[in-house]
ROTOR-244295 format. One record per residue: z, y, x of N, C-alpha, C in turn. Coordinates in steps of 0.2 Angstrom, whole numbers, plus 5000, padded with zeros to 4 digits. Layout:
REM ROTOR-244295
nc3,nc2,nc1,cac3,cac2,cac1,cc3,cc2,cc1
Z,Y,X,Z,Y,X,Z,Y,X $
...
REM end
This chain:
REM ROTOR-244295
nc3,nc2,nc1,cac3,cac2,cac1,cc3,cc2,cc1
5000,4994,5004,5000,5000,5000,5000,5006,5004 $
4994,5011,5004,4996,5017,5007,5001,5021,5006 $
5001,5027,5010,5007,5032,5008,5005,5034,5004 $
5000,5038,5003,4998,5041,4996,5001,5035,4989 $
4999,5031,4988,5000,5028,4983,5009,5028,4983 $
5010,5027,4986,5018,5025,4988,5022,5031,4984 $
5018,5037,4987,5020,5043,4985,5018,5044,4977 $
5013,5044,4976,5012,5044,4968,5017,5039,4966 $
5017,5033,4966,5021,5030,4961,5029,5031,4963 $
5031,5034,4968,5038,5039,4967,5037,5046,4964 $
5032,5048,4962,5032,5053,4958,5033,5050,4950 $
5029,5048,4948,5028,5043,4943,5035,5041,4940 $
5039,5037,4944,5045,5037,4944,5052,5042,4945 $
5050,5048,4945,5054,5054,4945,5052,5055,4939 $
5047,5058,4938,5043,5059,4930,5049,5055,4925 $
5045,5047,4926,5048,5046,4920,5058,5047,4918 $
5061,5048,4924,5068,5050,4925,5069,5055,4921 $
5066,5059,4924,5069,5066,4922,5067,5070,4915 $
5061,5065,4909,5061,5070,4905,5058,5063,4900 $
5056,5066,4895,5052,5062,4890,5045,5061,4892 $
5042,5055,4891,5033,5058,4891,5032,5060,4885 $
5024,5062,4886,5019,5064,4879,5018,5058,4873 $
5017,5053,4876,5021,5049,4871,5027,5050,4866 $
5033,5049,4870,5039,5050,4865,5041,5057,4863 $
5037,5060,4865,5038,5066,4862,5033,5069,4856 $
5028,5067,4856,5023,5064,4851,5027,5060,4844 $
5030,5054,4847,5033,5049,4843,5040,5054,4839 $
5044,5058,4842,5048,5061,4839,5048,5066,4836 $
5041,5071,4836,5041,5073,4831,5036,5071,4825 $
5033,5066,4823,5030,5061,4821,5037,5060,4815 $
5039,5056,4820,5049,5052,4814,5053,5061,4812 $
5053,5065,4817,5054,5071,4813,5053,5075,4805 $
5045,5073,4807,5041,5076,4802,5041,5072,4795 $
5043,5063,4798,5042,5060,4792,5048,5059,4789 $
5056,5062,4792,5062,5063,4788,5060,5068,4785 $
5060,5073,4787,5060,5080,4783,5053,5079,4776 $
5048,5075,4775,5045,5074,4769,5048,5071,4767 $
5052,5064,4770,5055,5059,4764,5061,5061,4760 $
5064,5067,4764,5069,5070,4761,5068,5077,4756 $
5061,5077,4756,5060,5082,4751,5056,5080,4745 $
5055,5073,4746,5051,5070,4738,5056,5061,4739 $
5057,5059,4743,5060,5053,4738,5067,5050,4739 $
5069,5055,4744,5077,5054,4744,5083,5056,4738 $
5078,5058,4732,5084,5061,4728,5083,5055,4722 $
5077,5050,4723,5077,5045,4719,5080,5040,4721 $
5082,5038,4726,5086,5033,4729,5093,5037,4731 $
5096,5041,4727,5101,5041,4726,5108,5037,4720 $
5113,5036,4724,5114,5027,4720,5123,5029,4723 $
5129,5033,4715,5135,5035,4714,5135,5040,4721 $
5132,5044,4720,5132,5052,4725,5130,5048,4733 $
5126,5043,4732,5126,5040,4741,5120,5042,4742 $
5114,5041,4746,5106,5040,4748,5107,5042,4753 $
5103,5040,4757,5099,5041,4764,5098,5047,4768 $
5101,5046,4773,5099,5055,4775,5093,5052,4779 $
5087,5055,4776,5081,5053,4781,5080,5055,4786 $
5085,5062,4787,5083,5066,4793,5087,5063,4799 $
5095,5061,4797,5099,5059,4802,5095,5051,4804 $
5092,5048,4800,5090,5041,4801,5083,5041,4806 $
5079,5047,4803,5075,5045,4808,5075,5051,4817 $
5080,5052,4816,5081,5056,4824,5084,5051,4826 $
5090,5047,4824,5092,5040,4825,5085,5037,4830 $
5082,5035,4825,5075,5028,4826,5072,5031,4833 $
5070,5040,4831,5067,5044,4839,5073,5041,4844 $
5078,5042,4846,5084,5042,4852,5080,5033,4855 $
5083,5028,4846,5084,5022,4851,5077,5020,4852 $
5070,5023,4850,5064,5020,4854,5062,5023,4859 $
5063,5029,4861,5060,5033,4866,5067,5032,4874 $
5074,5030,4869,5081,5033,4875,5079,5035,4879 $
5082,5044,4875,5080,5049,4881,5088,5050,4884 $
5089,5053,4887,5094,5054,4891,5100,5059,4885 $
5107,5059,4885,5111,5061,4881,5109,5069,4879 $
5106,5071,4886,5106,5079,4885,5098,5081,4879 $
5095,5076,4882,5090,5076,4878,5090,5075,4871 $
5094,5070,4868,5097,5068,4863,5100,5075,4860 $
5104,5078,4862,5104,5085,4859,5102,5089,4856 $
5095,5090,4861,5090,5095,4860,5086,5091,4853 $
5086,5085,4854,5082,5085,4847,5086,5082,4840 $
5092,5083,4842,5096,5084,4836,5098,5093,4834 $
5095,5096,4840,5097,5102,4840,5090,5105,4834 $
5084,5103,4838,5080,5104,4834,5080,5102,4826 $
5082,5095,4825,5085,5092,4819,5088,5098,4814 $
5092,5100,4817,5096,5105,4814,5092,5110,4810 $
5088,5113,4815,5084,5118,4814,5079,5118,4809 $
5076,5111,4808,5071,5110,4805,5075,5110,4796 $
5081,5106,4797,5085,5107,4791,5087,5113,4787 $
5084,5118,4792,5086,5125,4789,5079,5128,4784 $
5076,5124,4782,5070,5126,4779,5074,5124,4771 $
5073,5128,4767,5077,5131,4762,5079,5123,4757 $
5070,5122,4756,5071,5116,4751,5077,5110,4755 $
5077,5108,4761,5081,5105,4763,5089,5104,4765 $
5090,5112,4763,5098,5113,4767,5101,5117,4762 $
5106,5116,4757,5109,5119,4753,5113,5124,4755 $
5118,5124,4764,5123,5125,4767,5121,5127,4775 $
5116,5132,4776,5113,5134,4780,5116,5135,4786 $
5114,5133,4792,5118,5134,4799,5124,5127,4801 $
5127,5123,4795,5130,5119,4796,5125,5111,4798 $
5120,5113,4795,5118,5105,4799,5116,5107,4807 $
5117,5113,4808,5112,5111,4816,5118,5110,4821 $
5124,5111,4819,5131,5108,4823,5131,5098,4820 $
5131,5098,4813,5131,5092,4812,5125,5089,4816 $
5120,5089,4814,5115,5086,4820,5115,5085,4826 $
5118,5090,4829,5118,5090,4837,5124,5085,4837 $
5128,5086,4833,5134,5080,4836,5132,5072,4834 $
5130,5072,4829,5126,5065,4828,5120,5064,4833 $
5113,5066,4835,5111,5066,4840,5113,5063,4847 $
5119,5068,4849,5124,5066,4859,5126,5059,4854 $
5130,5060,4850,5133,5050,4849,5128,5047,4849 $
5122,5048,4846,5116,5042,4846,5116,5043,4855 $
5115,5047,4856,5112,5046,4865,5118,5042,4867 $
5123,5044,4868,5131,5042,4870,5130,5033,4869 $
5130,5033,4863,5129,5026,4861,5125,5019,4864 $
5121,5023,4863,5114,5019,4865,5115,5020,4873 $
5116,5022,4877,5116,5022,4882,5121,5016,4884 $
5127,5017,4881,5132,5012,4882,5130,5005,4879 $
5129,5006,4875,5130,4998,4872,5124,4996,4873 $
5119,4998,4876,5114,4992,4876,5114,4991,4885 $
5119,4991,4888,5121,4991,4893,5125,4983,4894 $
5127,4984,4889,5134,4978,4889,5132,4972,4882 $
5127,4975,4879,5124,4969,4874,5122,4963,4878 $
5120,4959,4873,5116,4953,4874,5107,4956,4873 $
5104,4954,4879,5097,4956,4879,5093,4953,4872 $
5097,4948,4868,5091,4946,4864,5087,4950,4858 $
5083,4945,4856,5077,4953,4851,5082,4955,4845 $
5085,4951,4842,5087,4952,4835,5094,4958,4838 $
5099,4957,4844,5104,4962,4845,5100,4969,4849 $
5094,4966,4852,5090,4976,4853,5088,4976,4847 $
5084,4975,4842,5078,4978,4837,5084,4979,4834 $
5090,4974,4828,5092,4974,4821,5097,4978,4819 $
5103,4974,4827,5109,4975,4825,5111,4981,4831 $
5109,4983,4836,5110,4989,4839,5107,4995,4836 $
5103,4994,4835,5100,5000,4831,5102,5000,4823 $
5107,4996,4819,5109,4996,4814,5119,5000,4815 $
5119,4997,4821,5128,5001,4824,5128,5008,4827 $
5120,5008,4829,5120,5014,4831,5118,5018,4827 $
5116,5020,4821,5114,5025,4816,5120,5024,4813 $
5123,5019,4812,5130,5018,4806,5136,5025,4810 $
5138,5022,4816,5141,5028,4818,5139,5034,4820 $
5134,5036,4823,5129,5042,4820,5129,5045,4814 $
5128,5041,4810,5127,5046,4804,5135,5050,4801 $
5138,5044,4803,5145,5046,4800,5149,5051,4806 $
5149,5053,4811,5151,5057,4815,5146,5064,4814 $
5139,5063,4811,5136,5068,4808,5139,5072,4801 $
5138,5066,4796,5141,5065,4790,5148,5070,4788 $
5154,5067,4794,5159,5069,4796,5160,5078,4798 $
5156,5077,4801,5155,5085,4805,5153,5091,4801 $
5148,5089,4796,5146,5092,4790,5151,5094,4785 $
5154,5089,4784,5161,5088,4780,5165,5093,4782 $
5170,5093,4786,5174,5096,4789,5174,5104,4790 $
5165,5105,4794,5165,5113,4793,5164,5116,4787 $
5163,5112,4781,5161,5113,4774,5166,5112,4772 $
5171,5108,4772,5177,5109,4766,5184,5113,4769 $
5183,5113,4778,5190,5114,4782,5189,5120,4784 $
5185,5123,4785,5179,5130,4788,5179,5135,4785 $
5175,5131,4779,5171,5136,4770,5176,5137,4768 $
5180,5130,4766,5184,5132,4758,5192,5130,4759 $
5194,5128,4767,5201,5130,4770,5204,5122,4764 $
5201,5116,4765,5204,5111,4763,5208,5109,4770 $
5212,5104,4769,5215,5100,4774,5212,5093,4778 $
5211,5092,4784,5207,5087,4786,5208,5080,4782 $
5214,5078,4779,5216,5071,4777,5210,5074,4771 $
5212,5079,4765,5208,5080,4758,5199,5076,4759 $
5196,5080,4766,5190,5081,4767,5188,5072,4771 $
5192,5072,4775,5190,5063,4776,5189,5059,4770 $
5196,5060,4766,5195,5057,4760,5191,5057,4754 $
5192,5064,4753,5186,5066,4748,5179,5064,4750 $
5177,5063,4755,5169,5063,4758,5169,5054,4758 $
5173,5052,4761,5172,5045,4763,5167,5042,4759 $
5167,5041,4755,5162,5036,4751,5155,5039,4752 $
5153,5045,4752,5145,5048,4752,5145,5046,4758 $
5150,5048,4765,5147,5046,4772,5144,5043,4773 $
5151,5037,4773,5148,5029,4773,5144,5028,4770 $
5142,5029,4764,5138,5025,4760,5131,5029,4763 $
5129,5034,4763,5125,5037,4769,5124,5031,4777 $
5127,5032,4777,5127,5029,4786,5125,5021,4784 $
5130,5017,4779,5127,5013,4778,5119,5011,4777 $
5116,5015,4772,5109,5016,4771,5104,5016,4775 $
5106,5024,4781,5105,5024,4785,5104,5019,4791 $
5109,5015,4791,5109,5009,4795,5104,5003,4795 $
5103,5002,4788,5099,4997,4786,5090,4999,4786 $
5091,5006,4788,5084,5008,4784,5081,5007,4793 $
5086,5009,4800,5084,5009,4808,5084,5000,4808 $
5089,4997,4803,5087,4990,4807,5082,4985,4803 $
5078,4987,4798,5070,4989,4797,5067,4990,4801 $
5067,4998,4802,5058,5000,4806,5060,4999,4813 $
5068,4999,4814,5063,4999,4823,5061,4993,4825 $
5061,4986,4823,5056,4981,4827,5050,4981,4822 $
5049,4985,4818,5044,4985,4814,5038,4992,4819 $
5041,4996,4821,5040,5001,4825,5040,4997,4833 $
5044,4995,4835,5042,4992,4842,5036,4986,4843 $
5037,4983,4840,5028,4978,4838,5023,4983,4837 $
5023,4988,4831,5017,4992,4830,5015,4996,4836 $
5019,5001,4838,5018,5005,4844,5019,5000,4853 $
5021,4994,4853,5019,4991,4858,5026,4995,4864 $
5031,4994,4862,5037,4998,4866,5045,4994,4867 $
5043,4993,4873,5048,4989,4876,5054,4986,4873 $
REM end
C-alpha cells in the first residue's frame, strides 16, 4: 500500500470519527420530516385513553440508533427536533419541547452508546430489543422534561403531583414509541443496507 493511500484511508477514517456523513444526515432529516407529518395528520387518530405516539420523539430515536452519531451530535438534532416542533400546528406549549427534545436526544446518544457496548451482538437484541429500551427511556425522560417545565415551571405544581399526574400519557407514550423503533429499525436496516 502506498503512502498516499495510507493517508487517504486515515483521512477517511478521521472523517467518519468526527461527524456524520451525507448519508446520515440525509437519513435524519428524512425520519425528521416523516415525524413531523405523522404528527400532524395521523397521530391524533391513534390516540387510545390520552396516550399515542409521539412521532417526533420516536423518529429522532430511530435517526440516533441508525446513524449513532456521537452524544453531542445527538443533541444538536434533538435540538433541531425542538425547533421543528415550534411550527404552530405541532406545539401547543412553545419553547418547551426544544429543552424536552434535547434531553431526550443526549439520553438516546448516552444510551445507545452504552448499551450496545455491553449487549449481546445478536440481530434480534441490536434491531428489536435495543432500539425498543432505548426510545422507551428516551421518550419518558423527554415526556418527563416536558412535564415538569409545564406543570412545576408554568403552573407551580409539585414534582410528586406532575410525575404522577403525567405518568400514564408518558409511559403510555414511550411505550408506543417503543414498539413503533422496534418495528422499523430492522425494517430500515435491511431496506437501507446499514450495519
Amino acid at each position: 500500500m502506498t503512502t498516499q493511500a495510507i493517508a487517504q484511508k486515515r483521512i477517511v477514517s478521521i472523517d467518519k470519527q468526527e461527524g456524520l456523513e451525507v448519508r446520515d444526515l440525509i437519513l435524519v432529516a428524512v425520519l425528521l420530516a416523516a415525524g413531523a407529518v405523522l404528527k400532524l395528520t395521523v397521530s391524533s387518530f391513534l390516540t387510545f385513553a390520552g396516550m399515542k405516539p409521539n412521532f417526533m420523539i420516536a423518529m429522532y430515536c430511530l435517526a440516533i440508533i441508525l446513524t449513532r452519531p456521537k452524544v453531542y451530535q445527538s443533541a444538536v438534532i434533538g435540538f433541531i427536533t425542538g425547533l421543528i416542533s415550534q411550527i404552530p400546528m405541532l406545539n401547543a406549549t412553545p419553547l418547551v419541547n426544544i429543552a424536552s427534545e434535547l434531553v431526550g436526544a443526549v439520553v438516546c446518544g448516552i444510551l445507545l452508546a452504552s448499551l450496545t457496548k455491553v449487549a449481546p451482538k445478536t440481530a434480534s437484541m441490536q434491531n428489536v430489543v435495543l432500539p425498543a429500551v432505548i426510545t422507551f427511556v428516551s421518550t419518558t425522560f423527554s415526556g418527563y422534561t416536558f412535564a415538569l417545565v409545564v406543570g412545576c415551571a408554568m403552573n407551580g405544581l409539585s414534582v410528586p403531583v406532575v410525575l404522577a399526574t403525567y405518568a400514564v400519557m408518558v409511559l403510555g407514550t414511550a411505550a408506543m414509541n417503543a414498539i413503533l423503533a422496534a418495528i422499523l429499525t430492522p425494517i430500515l436496516r435491511k431496506t437501507l443496507k446499514i450495519a
